[in-house]
N, C-alpha and C positions, 0 to 999 in steps of 0.2 A: 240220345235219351233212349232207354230200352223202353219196350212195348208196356208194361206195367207201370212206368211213370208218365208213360202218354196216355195210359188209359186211366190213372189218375187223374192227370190234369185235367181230361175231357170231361172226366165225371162230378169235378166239383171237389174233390183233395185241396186241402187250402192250399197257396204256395209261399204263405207269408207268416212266419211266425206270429202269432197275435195271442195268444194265452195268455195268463197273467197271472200265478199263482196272486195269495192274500198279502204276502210281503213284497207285490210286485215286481218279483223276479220274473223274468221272460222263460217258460219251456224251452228250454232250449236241446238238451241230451236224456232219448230214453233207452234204457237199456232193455234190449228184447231177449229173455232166455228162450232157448230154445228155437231161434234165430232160424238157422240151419234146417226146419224142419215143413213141412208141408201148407200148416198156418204161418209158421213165422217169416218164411223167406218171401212170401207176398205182404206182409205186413212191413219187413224192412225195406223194399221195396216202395211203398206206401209212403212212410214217414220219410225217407228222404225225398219223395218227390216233392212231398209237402213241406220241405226246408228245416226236416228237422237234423239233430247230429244222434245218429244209431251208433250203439254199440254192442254186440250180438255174444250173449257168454252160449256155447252150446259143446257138448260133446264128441259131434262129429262122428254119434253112435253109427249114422247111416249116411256116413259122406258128407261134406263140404262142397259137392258140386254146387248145388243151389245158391251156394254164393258168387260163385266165380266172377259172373257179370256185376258184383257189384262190389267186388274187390277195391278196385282201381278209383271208387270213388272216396273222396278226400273229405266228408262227411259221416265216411264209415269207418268203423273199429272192428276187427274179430277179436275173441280174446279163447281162446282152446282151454275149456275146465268144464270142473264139475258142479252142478250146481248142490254136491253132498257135503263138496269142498271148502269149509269157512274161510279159507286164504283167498280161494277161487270166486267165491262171495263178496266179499269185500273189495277185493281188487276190480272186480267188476263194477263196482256200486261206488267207488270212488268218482265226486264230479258228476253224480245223474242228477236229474231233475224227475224220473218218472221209471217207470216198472211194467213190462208188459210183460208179466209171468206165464211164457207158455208150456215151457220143461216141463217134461211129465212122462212116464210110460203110460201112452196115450192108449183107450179101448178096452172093452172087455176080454180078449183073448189073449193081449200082452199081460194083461196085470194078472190072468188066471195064469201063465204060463212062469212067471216071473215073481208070484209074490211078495218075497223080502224084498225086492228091489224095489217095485211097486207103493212100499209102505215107506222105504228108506227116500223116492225119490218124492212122490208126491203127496207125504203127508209131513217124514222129517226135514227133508231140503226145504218144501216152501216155508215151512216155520221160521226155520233158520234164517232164509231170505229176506220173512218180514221184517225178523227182526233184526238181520243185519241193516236192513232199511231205514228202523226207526233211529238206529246209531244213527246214521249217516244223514240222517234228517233230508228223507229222499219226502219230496210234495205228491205223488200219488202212485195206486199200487192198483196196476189192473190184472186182474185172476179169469186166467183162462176156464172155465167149469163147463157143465154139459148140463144138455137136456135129458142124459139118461138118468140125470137123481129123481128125476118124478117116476121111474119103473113101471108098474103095469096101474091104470088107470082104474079108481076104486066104481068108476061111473064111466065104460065104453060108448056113451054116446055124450060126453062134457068133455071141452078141453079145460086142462090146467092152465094154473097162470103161476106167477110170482108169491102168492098166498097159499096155491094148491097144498097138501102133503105133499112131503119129500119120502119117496119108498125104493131107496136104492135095492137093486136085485145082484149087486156085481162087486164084486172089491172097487174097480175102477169107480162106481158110481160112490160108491162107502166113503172113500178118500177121501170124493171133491165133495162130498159132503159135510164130513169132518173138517174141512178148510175153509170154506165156506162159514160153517159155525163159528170159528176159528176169527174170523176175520169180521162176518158181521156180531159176534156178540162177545167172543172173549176180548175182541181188540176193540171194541167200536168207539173207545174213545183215545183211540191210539193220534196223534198228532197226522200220521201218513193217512190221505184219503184215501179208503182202500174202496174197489169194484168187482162183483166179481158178475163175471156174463157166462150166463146160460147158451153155450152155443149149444142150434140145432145140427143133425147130422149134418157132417161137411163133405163135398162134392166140387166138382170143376177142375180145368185145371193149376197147375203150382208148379214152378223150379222145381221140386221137390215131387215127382208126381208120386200119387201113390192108385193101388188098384185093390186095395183089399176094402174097400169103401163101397156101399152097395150101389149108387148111380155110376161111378166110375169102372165095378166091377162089370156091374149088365154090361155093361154101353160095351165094354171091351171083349167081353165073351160073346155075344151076340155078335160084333164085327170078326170077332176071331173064327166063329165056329158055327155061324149062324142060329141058336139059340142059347136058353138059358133055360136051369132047373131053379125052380121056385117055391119055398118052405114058405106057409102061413102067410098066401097073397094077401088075407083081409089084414093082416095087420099094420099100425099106426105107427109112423113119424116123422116130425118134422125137418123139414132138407133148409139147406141156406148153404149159399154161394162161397167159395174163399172168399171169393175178392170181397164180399159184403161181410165176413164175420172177421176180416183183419182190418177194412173201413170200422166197425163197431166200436174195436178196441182207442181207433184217434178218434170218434167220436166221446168216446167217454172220458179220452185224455181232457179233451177240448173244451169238456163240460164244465158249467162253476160247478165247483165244488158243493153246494146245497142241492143240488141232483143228483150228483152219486154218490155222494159221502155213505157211505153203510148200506147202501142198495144193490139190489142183483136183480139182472136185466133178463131176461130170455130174450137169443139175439136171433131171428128171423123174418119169417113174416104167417100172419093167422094162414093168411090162403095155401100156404107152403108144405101144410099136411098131406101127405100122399102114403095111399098104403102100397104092397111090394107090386101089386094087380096095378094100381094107377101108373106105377114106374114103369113097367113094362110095355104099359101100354102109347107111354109117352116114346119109350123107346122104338116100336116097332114103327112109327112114324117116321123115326128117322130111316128106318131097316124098315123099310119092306120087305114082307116073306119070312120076317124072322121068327122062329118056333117059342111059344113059352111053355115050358110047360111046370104045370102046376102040380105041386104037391099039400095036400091037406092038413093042419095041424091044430090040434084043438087049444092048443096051450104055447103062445110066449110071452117069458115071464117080462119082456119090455114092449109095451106097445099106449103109447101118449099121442094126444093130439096136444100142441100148444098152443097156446094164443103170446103174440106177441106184440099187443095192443102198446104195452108199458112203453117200449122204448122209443117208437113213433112218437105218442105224446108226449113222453119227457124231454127227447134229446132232438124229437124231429127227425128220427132216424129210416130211414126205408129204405128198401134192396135194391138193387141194379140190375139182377138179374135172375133169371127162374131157371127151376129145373131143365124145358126143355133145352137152354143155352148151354146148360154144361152137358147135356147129351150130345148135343152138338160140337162144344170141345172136341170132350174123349172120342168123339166119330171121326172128327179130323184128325184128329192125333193118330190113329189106328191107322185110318185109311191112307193118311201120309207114307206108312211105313218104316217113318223115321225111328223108332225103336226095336230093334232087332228081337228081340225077348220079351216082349210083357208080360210074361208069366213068370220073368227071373224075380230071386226073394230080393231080389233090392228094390223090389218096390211094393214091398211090404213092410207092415212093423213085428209080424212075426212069421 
C-alpha cells in the first residue's frame, strides 16, 4: 500500500463502498479529469484507498509521473485525451457513476499567459463535459472552483462566505465563475447532481509537486537560499492542505444528494487565513535565521479572508492538517535533496 493510501486509511477515508445514489445504484466508478495533476493525483490516490474504481482522462500536459505508482492497480484506468475532445469525453464517461472535474489551466498566470486556451479548456470543455454527462446519465458532478472568484474584499476587516459577492479580478477567476453560474443556475435542474467547491489556496506536498504555489514556493526558497522577497505582506488568503481539498471532493461524493445538489462549498478552514507576513513567519520557525524581507504594496487586486463555516456544518467536513505541516513537507522534501532542480519549469504550470 503506498503512503497516501495509508495515510488515508489512518485518517478515516472510508474503505467500504457505502453510497447509494436514489435509484440505488452503489458509487462504484468516478472519473477524475485531470488525474495527472497536482490535486488530482492525491485524490486518485484517495478514492481507491477508499475502494473506489478511478478512471483518470488527463493530457499528460506536464507528465504522467504522478501516476506511475498507481498504475499497476487493477481499480485503475488511465485513458490519454483531451478533455476539448468529445470522442475523448464520452469515452471516458462511458460506465461512471460520478465526476470530479478537475482539468483546467489552473491560476492566474497560466490563463493570463494562455488565453484562448484558458476559455477553450475551462469554460468550453467543462460545458461539454457536463453535458456529455447528462447523456450518459452520470449521478454526480463535482467542480473543481476557487477561492479567487471572491477578489478583493469590498469590507478588509469581514470574511466572505458562500453568499459573499462574487468579484473575479483574473480570466482564471472569470471562468470558474461563469461555470459555476453555468451549473448552479443554468443547469440546476439538470438530472446530474452537480457541486462545485470553493478551494482555498492549495499547498503541501503531491506526486505531482508543484513550487509556483506561495507556501510551497517560501518554504523552498528560504531552504534554497536562505531568504525570501516579499510583495504586500499584509495581504489576505486563505491556504488548505491537498490532502484536505482532494478528501473534500469524496466528501461531497459521499454526501446525499439534498446537501450538495446546486450548492458550492468554500473548502478549508476559517482559522486558515494567513496573510504573506503570517507565512513567513510560520516559515522562519521551521528555518531558523531565515531573512524575509519585505516589500510594500499599496494595492492587490486579490486579497479575501474566507469563512468556511458551511462545509463543516453541512458535510461535517474539517482539515487534517495546517499550514505549518506543509511547511514542514516542503522543508523535508528540500532538505532531503532528493530533487536535483527545483527551480526546473517542470514544476511549474507556467
Amino acid at each position: 500500500m503506498c503512503c497516501l493510501a495509508r495515510d488515508a486509511a489512518a485518517r478515516g477515508v472510508q474503505t467500504r463502498l457505502h453510497f447509494r445514489f436514489d435509484t440505488g445504484e452503489t458509487l462504484k466508478t468516478v472519473l477524475v479529469t485531470g488525474g495527472a495533476g497536482y490535486i488530482g493525483s492525491v485524490l486518485v490516490r484517495l478514492l481507491l484507498a477508499g475502494g473506489y474504481r478511478v478512471r483518470v482522462l488527463d493530457s499528460l500536459k506536464f507528465g504522467g509521473e504522478a501516476l506511475y505508482e498507481v498504475a499497476q492497480d487493477p481499480s485503475f484506468q488511465f485513458m490519454k485525451g483531451d478533455v476539448r475532445e468529445a470522442a475523448d469525453v464520452r469515452k471516458a464517461l462511458d460506465g461512471v457513476d460520478a465526476v470530479a472535474h478537475l482539468a483546467a489551466i489552473v491560476g492566474d498566470p497560466a490563463c493570463s499567459k494562455f488565453p484562448d486556451e484558458a476559455r477553450e479548456v475551462n469554460w468550453g470543455a467543462a460545458v461539454q463535459l457536463f453535458d456529455e454527462a447528462e447523456k450518459a446519465r452520470v449521478g454526480r458532478f463535482v467542480f473543481a472552483s476557487t477561492c479567487s472568484n471572491y477578489g478583493k474584499m469590498a469590507d478588509p476587516d469581514a470574511y466572505v462566505d458562500e453568499q459573499s459577492e462574487l468579484r473575479p479580478v483574473s480570466l482564471y477567476a472569470e471562468l470558474k465563475v461563469k461555470f459555476e453560474k453555468f451549473l448552479l443556475e443554468d443547469r440546476k435542474g439538470s438530472a446530474v447532481c452537480a457541486t462545485p467547491l470553493r478551494f482555498s489556496t492549495v499547498y503541501g506536498f503531491s506526486p505531482r509537486i508543484r513550487f509556483d504555489l506561495t507556501v510551497n514556493e517560501f518554504a523552498r526558497n528560504v531552504c534554497m537560499t536562505g531568504k525570501q522577497e516579499i510583495w504586500g505582506p499584509q495581504f489576505n488568503r486563505p491556504y488548505c492542505h491537498v490532502n484536505d481539498l482532494a478528501r473534500s471532493v469524496i466528501a461531497t461524493l459521499e454526501a446525499p444528494q439534498e446537501k450538495v445538489r446546486s450548492e458550492v462549498f468554500n473548502v478549508g478552514d476559517t482559522s486558515e487565513n494567513y496573510t504573506k507576513r503570517m507565512l513567513m513567519e510560520v516559515i522562519q520557525k521551521e528555518v531558523p535565521g531565515a531573512e524575509a524581507i519585505y516589500v510594500e504594496r499599496t494595492e492587490d487586486p486579490r486579497d479575501y479572508r474566507v469563512n468556511c463555516d458551511k462545509i463543516r456544518s453541512v458535510l461535517g467536513f474539517s482539515i487534517t492538517r495546517r499550514v505549518p505541516d506543509g511547511v514542514r513537507e516542503i522543508t523535508r522534501l528540500m532538505r532531503s535533496g532528493i530533487i536535483a532542480d527545483p527551480y526546473s519549469e517542470r514544476f511549474r504550470n507556467v
